[in-house]
C-alpha positions as CSV (number, residue, x, y, z in Angstrom):
1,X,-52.5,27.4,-108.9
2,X,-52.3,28.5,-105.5
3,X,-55.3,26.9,-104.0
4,X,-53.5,23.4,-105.5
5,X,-50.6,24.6,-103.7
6,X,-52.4,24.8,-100.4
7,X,-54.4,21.4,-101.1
8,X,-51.3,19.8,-101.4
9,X,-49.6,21.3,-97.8
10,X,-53.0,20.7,-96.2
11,X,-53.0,17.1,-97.3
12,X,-49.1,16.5,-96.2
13,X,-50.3,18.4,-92.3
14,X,-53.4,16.2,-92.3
15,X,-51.3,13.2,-92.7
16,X,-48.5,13.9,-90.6
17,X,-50.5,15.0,-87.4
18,X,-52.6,11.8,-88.1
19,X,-49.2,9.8,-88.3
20,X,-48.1,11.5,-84.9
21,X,-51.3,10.9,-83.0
22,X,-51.1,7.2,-83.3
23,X,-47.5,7.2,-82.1
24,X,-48.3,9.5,-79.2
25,X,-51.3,7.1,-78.2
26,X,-49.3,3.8,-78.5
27,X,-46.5,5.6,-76.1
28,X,-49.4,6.4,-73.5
29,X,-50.3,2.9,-73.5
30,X,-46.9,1.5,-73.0
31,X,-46.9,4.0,-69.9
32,X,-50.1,3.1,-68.7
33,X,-48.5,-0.5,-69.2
34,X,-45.3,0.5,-67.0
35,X,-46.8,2.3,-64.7
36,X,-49.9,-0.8,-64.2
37,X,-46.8,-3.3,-63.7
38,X,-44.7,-1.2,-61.6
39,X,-47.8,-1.4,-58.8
40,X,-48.1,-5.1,-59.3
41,X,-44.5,-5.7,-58.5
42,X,-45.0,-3.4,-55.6
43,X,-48.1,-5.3,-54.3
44,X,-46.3,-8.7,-54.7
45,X,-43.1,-7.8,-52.3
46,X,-42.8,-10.2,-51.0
47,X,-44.2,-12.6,-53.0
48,X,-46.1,-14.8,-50.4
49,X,-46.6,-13.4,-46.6
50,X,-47.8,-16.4,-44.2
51,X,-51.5,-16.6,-43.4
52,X,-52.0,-16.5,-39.3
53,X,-55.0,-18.9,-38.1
54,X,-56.3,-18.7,-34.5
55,X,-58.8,-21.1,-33.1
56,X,-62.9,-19.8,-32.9
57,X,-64.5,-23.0,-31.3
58,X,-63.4,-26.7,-31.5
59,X,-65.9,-29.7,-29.9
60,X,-65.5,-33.2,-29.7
61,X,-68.6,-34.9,-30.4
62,X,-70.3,-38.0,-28.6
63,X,-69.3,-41.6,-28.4
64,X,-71.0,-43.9,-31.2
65,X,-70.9,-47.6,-30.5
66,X,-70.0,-49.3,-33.8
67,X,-70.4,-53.1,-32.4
68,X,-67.3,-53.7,-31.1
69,X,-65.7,-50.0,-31.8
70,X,-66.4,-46.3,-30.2
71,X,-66.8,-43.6,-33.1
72,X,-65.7,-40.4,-32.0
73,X,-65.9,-37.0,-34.7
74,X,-64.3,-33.5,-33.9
75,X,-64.3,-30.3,-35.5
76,X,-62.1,-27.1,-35.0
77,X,-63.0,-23.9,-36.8
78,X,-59.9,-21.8,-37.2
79,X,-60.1,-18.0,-38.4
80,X,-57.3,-16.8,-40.9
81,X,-56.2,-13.3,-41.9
82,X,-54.5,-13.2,-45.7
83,X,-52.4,-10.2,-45.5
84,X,-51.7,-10.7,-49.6
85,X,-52.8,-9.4,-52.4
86,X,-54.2,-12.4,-53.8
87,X,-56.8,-15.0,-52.9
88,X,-55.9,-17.8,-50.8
89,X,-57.7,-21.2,-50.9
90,X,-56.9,-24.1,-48.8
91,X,-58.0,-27.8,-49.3
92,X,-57.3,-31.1,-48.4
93,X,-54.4,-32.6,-50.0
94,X,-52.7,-36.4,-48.9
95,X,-54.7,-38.7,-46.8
96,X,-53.7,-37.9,-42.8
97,X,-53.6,-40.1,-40.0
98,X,-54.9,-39.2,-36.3
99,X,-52.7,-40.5,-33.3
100,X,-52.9,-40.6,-30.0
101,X,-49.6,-39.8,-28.0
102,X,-48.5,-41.8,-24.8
103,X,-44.9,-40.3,-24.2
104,X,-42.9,-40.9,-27.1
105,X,-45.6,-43.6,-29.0
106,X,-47.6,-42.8,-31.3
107,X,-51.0,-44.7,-31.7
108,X,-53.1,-44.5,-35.0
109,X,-56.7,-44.0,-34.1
110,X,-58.3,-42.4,-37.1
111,X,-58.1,-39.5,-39.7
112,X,-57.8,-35.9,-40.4
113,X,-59.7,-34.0,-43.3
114,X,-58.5,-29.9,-44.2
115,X,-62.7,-28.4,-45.1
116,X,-62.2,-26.8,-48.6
117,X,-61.6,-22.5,-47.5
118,X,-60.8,-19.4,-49.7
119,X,-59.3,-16.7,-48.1
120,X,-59.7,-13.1,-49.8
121,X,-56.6,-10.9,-50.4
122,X,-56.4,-8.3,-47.8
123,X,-59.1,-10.3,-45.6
124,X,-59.9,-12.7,-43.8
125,X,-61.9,-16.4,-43.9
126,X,-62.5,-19.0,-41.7
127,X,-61.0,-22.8,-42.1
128,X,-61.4,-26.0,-40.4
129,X,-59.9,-29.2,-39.7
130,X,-62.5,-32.6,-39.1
131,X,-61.7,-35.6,-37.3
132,X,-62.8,-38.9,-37.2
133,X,-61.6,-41.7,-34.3
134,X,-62.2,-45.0,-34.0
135,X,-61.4,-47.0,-31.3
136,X,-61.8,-50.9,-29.8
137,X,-64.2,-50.7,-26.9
138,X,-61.8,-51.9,-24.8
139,X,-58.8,-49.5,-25.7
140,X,-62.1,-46.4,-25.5
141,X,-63.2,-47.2,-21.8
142,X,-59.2,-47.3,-20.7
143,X,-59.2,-43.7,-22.6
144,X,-62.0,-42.3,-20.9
145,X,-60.3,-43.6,-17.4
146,X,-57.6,-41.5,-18.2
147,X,-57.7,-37.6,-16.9
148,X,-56.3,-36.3,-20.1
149,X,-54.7,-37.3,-23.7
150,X,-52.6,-35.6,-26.0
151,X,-54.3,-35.8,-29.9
152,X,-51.6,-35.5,-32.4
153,X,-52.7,-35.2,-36.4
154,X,-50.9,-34.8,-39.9
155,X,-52.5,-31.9,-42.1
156,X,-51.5,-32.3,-45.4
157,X,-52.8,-29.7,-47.4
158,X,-53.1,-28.1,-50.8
159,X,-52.5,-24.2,-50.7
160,X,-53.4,-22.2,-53.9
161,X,-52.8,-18.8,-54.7
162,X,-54.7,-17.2,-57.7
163,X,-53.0,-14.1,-59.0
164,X,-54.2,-11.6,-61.6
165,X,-52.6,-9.5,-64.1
166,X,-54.4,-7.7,-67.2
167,X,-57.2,-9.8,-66.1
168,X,-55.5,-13.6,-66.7
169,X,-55.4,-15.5,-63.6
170,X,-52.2,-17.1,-62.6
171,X,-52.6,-19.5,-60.3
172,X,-49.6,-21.4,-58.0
173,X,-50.1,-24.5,-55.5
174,X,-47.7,-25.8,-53.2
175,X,-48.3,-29.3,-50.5
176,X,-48.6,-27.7,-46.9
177,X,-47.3,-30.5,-44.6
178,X,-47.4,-30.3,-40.6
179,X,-48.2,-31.9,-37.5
180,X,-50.9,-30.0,-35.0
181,X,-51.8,-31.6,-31.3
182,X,-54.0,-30.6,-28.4
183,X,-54.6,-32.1,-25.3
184,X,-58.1,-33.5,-24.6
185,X,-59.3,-33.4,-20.4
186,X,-61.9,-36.8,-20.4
187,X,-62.3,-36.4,-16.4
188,X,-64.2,-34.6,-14.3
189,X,-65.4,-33.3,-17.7
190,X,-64.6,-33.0,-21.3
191,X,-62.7,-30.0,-22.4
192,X,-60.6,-29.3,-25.4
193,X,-57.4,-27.4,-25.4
194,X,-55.9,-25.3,-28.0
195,X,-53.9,-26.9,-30.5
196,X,-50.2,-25.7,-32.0
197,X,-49.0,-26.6,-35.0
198,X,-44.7,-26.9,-36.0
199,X,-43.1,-28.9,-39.5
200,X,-41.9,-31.7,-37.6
201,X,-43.1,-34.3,-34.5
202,X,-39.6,-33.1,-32.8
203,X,-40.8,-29.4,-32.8
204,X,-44.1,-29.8,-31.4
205,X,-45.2,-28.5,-27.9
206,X,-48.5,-28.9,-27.3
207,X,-49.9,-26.6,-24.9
208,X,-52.0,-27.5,-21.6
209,X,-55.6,-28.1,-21.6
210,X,-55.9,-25.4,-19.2
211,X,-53.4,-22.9,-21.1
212,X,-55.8,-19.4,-21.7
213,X,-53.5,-18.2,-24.5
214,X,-52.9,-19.0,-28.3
215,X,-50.2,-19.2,-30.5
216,X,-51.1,-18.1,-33.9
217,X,-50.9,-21.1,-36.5
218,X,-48.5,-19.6,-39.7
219,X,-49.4,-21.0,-43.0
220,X,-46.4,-20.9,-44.7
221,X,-43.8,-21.5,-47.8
222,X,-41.2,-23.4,-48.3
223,X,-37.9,-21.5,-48.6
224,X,-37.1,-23.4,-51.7
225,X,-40.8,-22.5,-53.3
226,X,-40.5,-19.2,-52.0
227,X,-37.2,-18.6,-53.4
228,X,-38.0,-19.8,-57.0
229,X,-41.4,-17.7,-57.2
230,X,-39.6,-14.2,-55.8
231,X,-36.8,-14.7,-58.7
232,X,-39.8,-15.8,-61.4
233,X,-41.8,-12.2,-60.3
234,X,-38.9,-10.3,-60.4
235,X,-37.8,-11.5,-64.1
236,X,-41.3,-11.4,-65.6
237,X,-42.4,-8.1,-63.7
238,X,-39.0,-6.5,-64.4
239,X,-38.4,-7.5,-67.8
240,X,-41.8,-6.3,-69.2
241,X,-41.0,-2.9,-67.3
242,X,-38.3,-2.3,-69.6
243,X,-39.9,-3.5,-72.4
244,X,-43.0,-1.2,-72.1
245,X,-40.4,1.6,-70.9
246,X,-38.2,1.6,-74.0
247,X,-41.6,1.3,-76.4
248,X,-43.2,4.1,-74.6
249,X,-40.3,6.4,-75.2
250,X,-39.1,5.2,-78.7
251,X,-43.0,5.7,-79.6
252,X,-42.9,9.5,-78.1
253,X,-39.6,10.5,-80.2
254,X,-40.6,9.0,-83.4
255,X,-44.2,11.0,-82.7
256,X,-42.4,14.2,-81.7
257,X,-40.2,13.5,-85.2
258,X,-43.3,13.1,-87.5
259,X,-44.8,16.0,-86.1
260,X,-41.4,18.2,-87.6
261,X,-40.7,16.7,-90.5
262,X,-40.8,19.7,-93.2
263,X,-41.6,17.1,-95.9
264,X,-45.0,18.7,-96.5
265,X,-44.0,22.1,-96.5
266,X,-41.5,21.2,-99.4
267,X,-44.1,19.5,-101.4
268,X,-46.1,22.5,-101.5
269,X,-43.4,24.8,-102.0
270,X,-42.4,22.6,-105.0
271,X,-46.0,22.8,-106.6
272,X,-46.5,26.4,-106.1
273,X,-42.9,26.8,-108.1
274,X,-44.3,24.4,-110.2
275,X,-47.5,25.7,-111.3
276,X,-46.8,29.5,-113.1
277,X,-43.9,28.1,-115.2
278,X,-47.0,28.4,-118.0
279,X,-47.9,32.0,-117.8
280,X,-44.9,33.3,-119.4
281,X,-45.3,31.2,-122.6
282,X,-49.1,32.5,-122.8
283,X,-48.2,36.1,-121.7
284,X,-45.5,35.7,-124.7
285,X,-48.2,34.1,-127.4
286,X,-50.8,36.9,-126.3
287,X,-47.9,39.7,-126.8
288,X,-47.0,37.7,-130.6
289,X,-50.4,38.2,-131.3
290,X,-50.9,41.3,-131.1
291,X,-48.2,42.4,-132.9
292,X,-48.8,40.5,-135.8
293,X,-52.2,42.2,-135.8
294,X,-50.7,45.9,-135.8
295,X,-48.6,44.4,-139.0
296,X,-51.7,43.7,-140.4
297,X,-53.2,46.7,-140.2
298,X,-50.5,48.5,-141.2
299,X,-49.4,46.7,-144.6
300,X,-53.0,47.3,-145.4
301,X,-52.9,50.9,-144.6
C-alpha cells in the first residue's frame, strides 16, 4: 500500500513539473519577444534619416539631327549613403519635364527619368537621373552660340522603404518631388557643372560651372509623413512591449505557483491513510479464529 502511495505522489510531481515547464518556456519566449522589439524600436529612432547623394560622373552626350530637331541625352550617376536600417529603393514616379532657364523663364525642352536604385540599410548604392532634350535646329545653334545655360529638371520620384519584423516585410512609399539644375559651359568647350537640388524653383541656387565643391543632395520626408510614421512605430512597437512584458511575467508566477502547489503531496498522504484501514478487520478475523479453535479443542477435551 505504500508503493500505491508513492505511485500516486510520483504521478502528481511528474505532472506538476511538466505543467511548470511549459509555463516557464512560454515566459522565455514573451522575453525573447520583448527584448527582440525593444532593439527594433531602438534601430528605428528616428524613423526615417535622409539619404545624402553626391555626384560620381555626369556627361552630356552628342547632338542627333532629327530632321528638323537636335536630340540631345544626359546622364548623371549620383552615389547615396542610407544611414537606416532598412533598404531604400528609389524609382521613377510622375512624368518630369526638362527646362531651360533664361532669367526668370522657363523653357520646356525635354524630359527627366529617376533609373530604378536600391539602397542597402547601413550602405550605400548608386542612383541616376537620364535626360532627354529636344530642340528646333534653329533654337539648338542659338544654344550652342551661347557660353553657358542653366538646365533646370523636376524629379518626381517614388521612395520605398521595406522594413522587417519576425521576418514580414513592411513596406512604406511616399512621392519625392524637387527641382535640381546645373549649369552647362557650350563654349570654348563642353563642361557640366554640379547640380543642387531644393523643394521649390524659389529655393534653388544653382552653382557655377566652374564651382569645385558639392553640396550633398538630402533625400528626404515630408514632416507630415514623417510625423504620422514616428507616432504609428511608437504605438505598434510600444504596445506589443507591454503586451509581451505582462505575458512573460504572468507566465513566470503562474509557473513558479504550479511548481508549489502541495496538491500532490496531499493526494498521496490521503492514499497512504487510506490504504491500512483493512488490516485491523483481518488482524481481528485472524485473532476470532483462533480462538474459536482453542474452544474447540477444549470442549472436546
Amino acid at each position: 500500500m505504500v508503493v500505491r502511495a508513492f505511485g500516486y505522489k510520483g504521478r502528481a510531481m511528474a505532472k506538476e513539473l511538466a505543467c511548470s515547464t511549459v509555463l516557464f518556456s512560454l515566459s522565455a519566449l514573451a522575453s525573447l519577444l520583448f527584448a527582440y522589439t525593444t532593439v527594433k524600436l531602438v534601430q528605428h529612432t528616428p524613423v526615417y534619416r535622409p539619404l545624402e547623394c553626391t555626384t560620381n560622373a555626369h556627361d552630356l552626350g552628342d547632338q542627333e539631327m532629327d530632321g528638323f530637331w537636335v536630340n540631345i541625352s544626359g546622364t548623371a550617376v549620383k552615389s547615396c549613403r542610407n544611414p537606416n536600417s532598412f533598404n531604400m529603393r528609389l524609382y521613377q514616379g510622375e512624368p518630369s519635364k526638362v527646362y531651360l532657364r533664361d532669367g526668370l523663364v522657363l523653357e520646356p525642352v525635354g524630359e527627366s527619368f529617376v533609373t530604378d536604385s536600391t539602397f542597402a540599410a547601413k550602405g550605400e548604392g548608386t542612383g541616376g537621373l537620364m535626360l532627354k532634350i529636344a530642340l528646333p535646329f534653329l533654337e539648338a545653334m542659338d544654344l550652342l552660340s551661347k557660353e553657358k545655360v542653366q538646365v533646370v529638371t523636376e524629379i518626381n520620384a517614388q521612395a520605398e522603404a521595406e522594413m522587417f519584423f519576425l521576418g514580414v516585410g513592411v513596406k512604406v512609399a511616399e512621392k519625392s518631388s524637387k527641382v535640381c539644375g546645373f549649369e552647362l559651359a557650350l563654349f570654348p568647350e563642353q563642361k557640366v557643372g554640379y547640380s543642387a537640388c531644393a523643394d521649390s524653383l524659389e529655393d534653388l541656387v544653382i552653382p557655377d560651372v566652374n564651382a569645385t565643391t558639392e553640396v550633398a543632395d538630402l533625400i528626404t520626408m515630408s514632416p507630415e509623413l514623417y510625423e504620422y510614421e514616428t507616432q504609428r512605430k511608437n504605438v505598434a512597437f510600444g504596445g506589443l512591449m507591454a503586451v509581451s512584458a505582462l505575458l512573460a511575467m504572468s507566465l513566470l508566477a503562474c509557473g513558479v505557483r504550479a511548481q508549489r502547489r502541495p496538491g500532490g503531496a496531499k493526494e498521496a498522504r490521503e492514499a497512504k491513510i487510506e490504504a491500512p484501514v483493512a488490516a485491523p478487520v483481518a488482524e481481528t478475523g485472524s485473532q476470532q479464529g483462533q480462538d474459536k479453535a482453542e474452544a474447540e479443542t477444549c470442549a472436546s477435551v
